[in-house]
C-alpha positions in Angstrom: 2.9 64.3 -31.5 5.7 62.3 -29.0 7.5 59.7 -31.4 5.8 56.1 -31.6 8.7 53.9 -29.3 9.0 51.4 -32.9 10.4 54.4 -35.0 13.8 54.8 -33.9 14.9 58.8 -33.5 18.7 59.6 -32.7 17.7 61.4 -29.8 14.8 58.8 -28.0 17.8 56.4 -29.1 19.8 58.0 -26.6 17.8 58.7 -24.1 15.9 55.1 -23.9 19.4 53.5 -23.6 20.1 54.7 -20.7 22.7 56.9 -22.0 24.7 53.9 -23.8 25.5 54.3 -27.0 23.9 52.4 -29.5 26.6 50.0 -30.8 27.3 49.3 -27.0 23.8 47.7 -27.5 24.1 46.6 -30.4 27.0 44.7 -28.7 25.2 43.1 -26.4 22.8 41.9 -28.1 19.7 43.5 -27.4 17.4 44.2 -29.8 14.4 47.0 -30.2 11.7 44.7 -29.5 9.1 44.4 -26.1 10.0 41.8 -23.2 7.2 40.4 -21.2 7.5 41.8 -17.6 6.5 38.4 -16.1 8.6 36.3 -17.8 11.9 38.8 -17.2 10.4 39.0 -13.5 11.0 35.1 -13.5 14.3 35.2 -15.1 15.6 37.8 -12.5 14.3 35.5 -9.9 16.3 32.7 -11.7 19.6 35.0 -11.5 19.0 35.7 -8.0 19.0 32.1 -7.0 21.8 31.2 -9.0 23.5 34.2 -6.8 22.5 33.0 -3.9 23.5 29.7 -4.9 26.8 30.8 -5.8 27.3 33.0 -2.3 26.8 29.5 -0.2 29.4 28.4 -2.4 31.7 30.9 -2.1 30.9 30.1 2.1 31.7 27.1 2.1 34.8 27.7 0.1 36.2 30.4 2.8 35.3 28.0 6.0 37.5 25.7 4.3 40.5 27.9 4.5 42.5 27.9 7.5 42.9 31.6 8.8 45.2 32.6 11.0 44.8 31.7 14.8 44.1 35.4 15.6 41.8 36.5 12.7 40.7 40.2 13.6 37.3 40.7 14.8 35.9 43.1 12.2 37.6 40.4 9.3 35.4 38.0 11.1 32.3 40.0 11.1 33.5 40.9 6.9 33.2 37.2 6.4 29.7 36.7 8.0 28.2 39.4 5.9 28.4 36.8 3.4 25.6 34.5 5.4 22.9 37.9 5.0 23.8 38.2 1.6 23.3 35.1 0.9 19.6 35.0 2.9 19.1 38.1 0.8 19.7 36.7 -2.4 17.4 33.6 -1.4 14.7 36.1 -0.2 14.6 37.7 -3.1 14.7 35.8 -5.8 11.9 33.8 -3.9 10.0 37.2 -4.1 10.6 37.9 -7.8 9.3 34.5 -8.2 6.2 35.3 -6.4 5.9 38.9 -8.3 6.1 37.4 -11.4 3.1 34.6 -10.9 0.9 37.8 -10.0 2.0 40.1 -12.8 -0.5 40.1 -16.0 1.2 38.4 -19.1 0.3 41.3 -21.0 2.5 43.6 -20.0 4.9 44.1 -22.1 8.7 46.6 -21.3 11.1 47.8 -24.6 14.3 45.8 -24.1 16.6 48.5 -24.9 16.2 50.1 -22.2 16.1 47.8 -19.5 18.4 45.4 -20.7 21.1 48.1 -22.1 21.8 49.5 -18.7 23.9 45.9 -17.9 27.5 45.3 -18.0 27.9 41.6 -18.3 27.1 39.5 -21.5 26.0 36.7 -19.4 23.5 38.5 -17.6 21.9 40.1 -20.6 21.3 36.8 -22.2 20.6 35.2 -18.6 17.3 37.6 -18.3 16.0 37.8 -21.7 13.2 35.9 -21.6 14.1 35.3 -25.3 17.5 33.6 -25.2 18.6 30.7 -23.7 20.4 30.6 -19.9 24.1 30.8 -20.3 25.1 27.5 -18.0 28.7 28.4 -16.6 30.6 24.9 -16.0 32.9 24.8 -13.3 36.8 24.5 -15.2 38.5 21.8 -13.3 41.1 22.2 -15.2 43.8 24.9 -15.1 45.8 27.1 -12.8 43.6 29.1 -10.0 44.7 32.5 -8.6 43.4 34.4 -5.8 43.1 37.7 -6.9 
């Protein structure tokens, strides 16, 4: 008989983590429990908004920089890739908004090992339906460098 998914096993550990190892997990916060799919379907479609909202920012940021008089053609076309991934973003986060209205709310996904396979703190907390949104204010304040 397969292990129940509640009764934690070294090796299911492992393997439902997506390979992270547990006190990477245990880092971030996540906790052996079941998310609803529609409600992290709306929180991804949150994220991507906030993305796309942050791409027209970063947009409007570079058109205000003056570049030199002869900018090469290819940096041009670099910089207008920005546009499309901002449309993108836009599209789909309109889309996971949509896909989560039609999902059943009883659907139900372990959050180990969806939300383990993310990097950034923020994000975990950003699309578990659980925690609050992490607002990040803009620091007015302080020394900026390009990087």
């Amino acid at each position: 008989m397969p292990p129940s998914p509640h009764v934690p096993v070294a090796r299911t550990e492992t393997r439902r983590t997506g390979g992270a190892p547990l006190e990477a997990v245990a880092a971030l916060g996540v906790a052996h429990r079941d998310l609803p799919l529609d409600a992290l379907a709306q929180r991804v479609a949150d994220e991507l908004d906030t993305l796309a909202q942050l791409s027209a920012g970063v947009q409007t940021a570079l058109s205000l920089c003056h570049f030199a008089e002869h900018t090469d053609a290819d940096a041009i076309r670099g910089l207008q890739g920005i546009d499309r991934i901002t449309q993108s973003l836009e599209d789909l986060g309109r889309l996971m908004a949509a896909v989560s209205c039609e999902m059943p709310e009883n659907v139900r996904l372990h959050a180990v090992p969806i939300l383990s396979r993310l990097r950034l703190h923020e994000l975990v907390a950003n699309l578990d339906p659980d925690a609050a949104p992490v607002v990040r204010q803009l620091d007015l304040e302080g020394d900026i460098m390009w990087f």
